[in-house]
C-alpha positions in Angstrom: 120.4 189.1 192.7 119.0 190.9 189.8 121.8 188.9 187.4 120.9 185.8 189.2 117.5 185.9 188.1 118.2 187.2 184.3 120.9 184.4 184.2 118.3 182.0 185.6 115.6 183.4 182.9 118.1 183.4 180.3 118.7 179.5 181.3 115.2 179.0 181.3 115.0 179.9 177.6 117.3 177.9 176.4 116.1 174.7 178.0 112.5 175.5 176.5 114.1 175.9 173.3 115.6 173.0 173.3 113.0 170.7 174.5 111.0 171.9 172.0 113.7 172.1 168.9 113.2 169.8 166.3 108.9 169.1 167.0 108.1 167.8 163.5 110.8 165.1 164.3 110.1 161.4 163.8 107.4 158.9 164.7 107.6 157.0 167.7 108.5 153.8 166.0 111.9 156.1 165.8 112.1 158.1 168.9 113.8 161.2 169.1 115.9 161.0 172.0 119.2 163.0 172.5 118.7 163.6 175.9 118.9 159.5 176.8 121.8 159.5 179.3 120.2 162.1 181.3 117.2 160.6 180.6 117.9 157.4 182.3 119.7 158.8 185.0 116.3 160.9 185.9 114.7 157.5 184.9 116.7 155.4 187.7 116.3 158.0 190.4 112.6 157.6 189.8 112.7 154.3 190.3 115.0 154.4 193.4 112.2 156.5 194.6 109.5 155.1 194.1 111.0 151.8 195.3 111.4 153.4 198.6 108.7 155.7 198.7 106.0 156.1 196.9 104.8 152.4 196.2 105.8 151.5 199.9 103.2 154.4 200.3 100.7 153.3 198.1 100.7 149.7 199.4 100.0 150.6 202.8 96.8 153.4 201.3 95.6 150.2 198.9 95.7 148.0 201.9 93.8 150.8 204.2 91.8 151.9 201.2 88.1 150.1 200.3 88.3 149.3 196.8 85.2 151.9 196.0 86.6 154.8 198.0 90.1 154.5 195.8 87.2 154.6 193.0 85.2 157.5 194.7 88.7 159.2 194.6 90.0 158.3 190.9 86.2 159.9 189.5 86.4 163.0 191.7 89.8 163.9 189.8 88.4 162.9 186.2 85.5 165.3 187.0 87.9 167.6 188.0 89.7 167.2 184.6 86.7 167.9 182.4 87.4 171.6 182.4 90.4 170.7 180.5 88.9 168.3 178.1 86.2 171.1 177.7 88.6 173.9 176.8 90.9 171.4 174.6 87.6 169.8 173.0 87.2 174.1 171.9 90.5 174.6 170.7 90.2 171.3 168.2 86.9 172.7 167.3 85.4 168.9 168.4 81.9 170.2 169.4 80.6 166.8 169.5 83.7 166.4 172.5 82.5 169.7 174.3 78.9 168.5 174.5 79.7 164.9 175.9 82.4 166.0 178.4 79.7 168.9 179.8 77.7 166.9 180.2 79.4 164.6 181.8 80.7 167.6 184.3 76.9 168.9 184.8 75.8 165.4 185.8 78.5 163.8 188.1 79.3 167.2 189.8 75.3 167.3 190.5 74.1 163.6 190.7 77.4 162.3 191.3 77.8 164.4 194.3 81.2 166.8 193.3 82.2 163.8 191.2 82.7 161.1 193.8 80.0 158.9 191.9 80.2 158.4 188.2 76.4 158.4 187.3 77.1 160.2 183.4 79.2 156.6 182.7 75.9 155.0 184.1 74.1 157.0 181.7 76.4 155.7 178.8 77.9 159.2 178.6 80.7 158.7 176.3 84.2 159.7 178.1 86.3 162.5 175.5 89.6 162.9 176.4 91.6 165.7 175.0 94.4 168.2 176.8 96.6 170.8 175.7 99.5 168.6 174.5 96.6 166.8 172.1 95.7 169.7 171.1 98.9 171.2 170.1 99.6 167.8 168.2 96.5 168.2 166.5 97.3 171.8 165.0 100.4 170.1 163.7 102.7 170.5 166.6 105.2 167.8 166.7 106.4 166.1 170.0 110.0 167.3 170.5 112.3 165.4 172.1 111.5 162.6 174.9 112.3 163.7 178.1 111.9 162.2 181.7 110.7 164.6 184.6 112.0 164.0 188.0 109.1 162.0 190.0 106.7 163.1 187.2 108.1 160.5 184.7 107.7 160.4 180.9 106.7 163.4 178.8 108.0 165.3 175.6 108.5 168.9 174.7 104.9 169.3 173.6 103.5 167.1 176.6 105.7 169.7 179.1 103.8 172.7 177.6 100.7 171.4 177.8 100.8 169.8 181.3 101.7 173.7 182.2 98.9 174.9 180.2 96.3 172.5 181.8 97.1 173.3 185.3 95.3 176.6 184.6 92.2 174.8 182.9 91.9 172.5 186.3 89.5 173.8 189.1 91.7 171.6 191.4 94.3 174.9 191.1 91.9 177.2 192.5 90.4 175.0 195.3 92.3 177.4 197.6 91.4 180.9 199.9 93.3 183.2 201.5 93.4 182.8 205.6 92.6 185.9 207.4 94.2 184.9 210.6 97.4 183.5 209.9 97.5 185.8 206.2 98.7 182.8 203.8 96.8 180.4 201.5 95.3 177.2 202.0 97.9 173.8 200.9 94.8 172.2 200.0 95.7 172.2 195.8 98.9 170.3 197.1 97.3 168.0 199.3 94.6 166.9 196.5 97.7 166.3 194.1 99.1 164.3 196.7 96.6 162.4 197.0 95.5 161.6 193.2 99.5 161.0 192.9 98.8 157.8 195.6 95.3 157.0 194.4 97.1 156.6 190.9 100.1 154.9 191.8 97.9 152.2 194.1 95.9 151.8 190.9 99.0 150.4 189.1 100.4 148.5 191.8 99.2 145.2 189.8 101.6 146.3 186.5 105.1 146.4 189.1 105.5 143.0 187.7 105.2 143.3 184.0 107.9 146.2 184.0 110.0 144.3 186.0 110.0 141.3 183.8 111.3 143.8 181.0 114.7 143.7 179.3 114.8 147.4 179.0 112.0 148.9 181.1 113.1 152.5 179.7 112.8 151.8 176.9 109.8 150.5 177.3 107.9 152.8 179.0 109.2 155.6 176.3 107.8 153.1 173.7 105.0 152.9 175.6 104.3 156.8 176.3 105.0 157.6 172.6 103.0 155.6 170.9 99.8 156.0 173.5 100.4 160.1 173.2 100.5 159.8 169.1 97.0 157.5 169.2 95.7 160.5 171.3 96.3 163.2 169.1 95.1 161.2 166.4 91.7 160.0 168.5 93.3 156.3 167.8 93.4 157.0 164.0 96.7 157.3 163.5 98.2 158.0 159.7 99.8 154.8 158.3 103.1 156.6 157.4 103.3 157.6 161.6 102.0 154.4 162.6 104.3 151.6 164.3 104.0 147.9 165.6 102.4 147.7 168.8 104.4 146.9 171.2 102.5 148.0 174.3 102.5 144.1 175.8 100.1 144.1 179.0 101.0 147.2 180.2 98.1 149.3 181.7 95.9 151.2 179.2 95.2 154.7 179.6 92.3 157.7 178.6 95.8 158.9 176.4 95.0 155.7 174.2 91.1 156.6 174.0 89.9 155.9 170.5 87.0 157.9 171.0 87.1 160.0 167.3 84.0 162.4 167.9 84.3 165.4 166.3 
């Protein structure tokens, strides 16, 4: 068992090393893809499942779902994600990010009643978004090679550290205790996930069609992920020499293309 594990370790270390071998490589308008065949195998059983799972199960939660209770649901997880903005906003040495995204914590987790109501957007709080993967980015990490994570979707080698990073920044993590009685911890972290998982999918429900009418969807949502994750390290600014043609189309915008630049 003990080889097992070292072997497993040992495998481990290589994979991290290659994911993130070659992270000063090109823009997106070139993407650096060497792992495309399994790529697009991972990219297809995705699909497959969310074909027959998960958007089957987020039709039937839009369809139970009130329109402002889906919305109650999508602020209570962006309040939840200020910590991480917070930290990130620190590591960039933004100040003017810290101060916005506190506040925005200090008054929807107070007024806004654990987050549920965004009242700091009401207020004309400006919305920061930063996260470990921007953050690394911004110190001059570069993305490493596009990869696509089984029922996570698209990410890169930078992206897959920091989504590892950030789950210890996220108060969602340690929404758990330790049961007495039966002597095992609460699922409730999973169960949240879960749920903003379905909240989000039902939320992009009304995009199923714009993919679809795509000649390559893969390569369209890796277009598509790059090129929203390089605006985002670059707070929308991005350098001419890294910047490409847009070629986004109608697809969904997200907080990842926020062009908020303050510092």
């Amino acid at each position: 068992m003990p080889k097992l594990i070292r072997s497993f370790i040992g495998l481990s270390g290589l994979m991290s090393l290659l994911v993130l071998a070659g992270c000063v490589h090109s823009p997106p308008s070139d993407p650096w893809d060497p792992l495309e065949p399994i790529n697009r195998v991972t990219y297809k059983f995705n699909d497959q499942a969310d074909k027959y799972v998960l958007r089957p199960i987020a039709k039937g939660y839009d369809k139970i779902t009130p329109n402002r209770v889906q919305k109650s649901v999508s602020n209570f997880f962006d309040n939840a994600s200020q910590p991480i903005v917070m930290v990130n906003s620190l590591l960039q040495l933004k100040w003017g990010k810290f101060n916005q995204s506190l506040g925005r914590f200090m008054i929807n987790t107070t007024a806004g009643v654990g987050g549920l109501f965004d009242v700091a957007s009401m207020a004309h709080v400006p919305h920061p978004d930063e996260d470990l993967g921007q953050t690394l980015g911004y110190w001059g990490l570069g993305p490493g090679a596009y990869l696509v994570l089984p029922l996570l979707g698209p990410s890169d080698g930078r992206d897959l550290v920091g989504r590892a990073g950030d789950h210890f920044a996220s108060p969602v993590t340690y929404m758990t205790n330790f049961d007495e009685i039966d002597h095992n911890y609460s699922y409730l972290p999973y169960l949240l996930r879960v749920l903003e998982g379905v909240n989000l999918r039902a939320s992009l429900l009304g995009f199923d069609q714009t993919l679809a009418q795509q000649f390559d969807p893969y390569a369209f949502v890796r277009s598509y992920y790059l090129e929203s994750r390089q605006k985002a390290v670059y707070d929308g600014h991005v350098p001419a020499r890294l910047d490409a043609p847009d070629s986004l189309g109608d697809f969904p915008a997200t907080d990842a293309g926020s062009s908020d630049s303050t510092k």
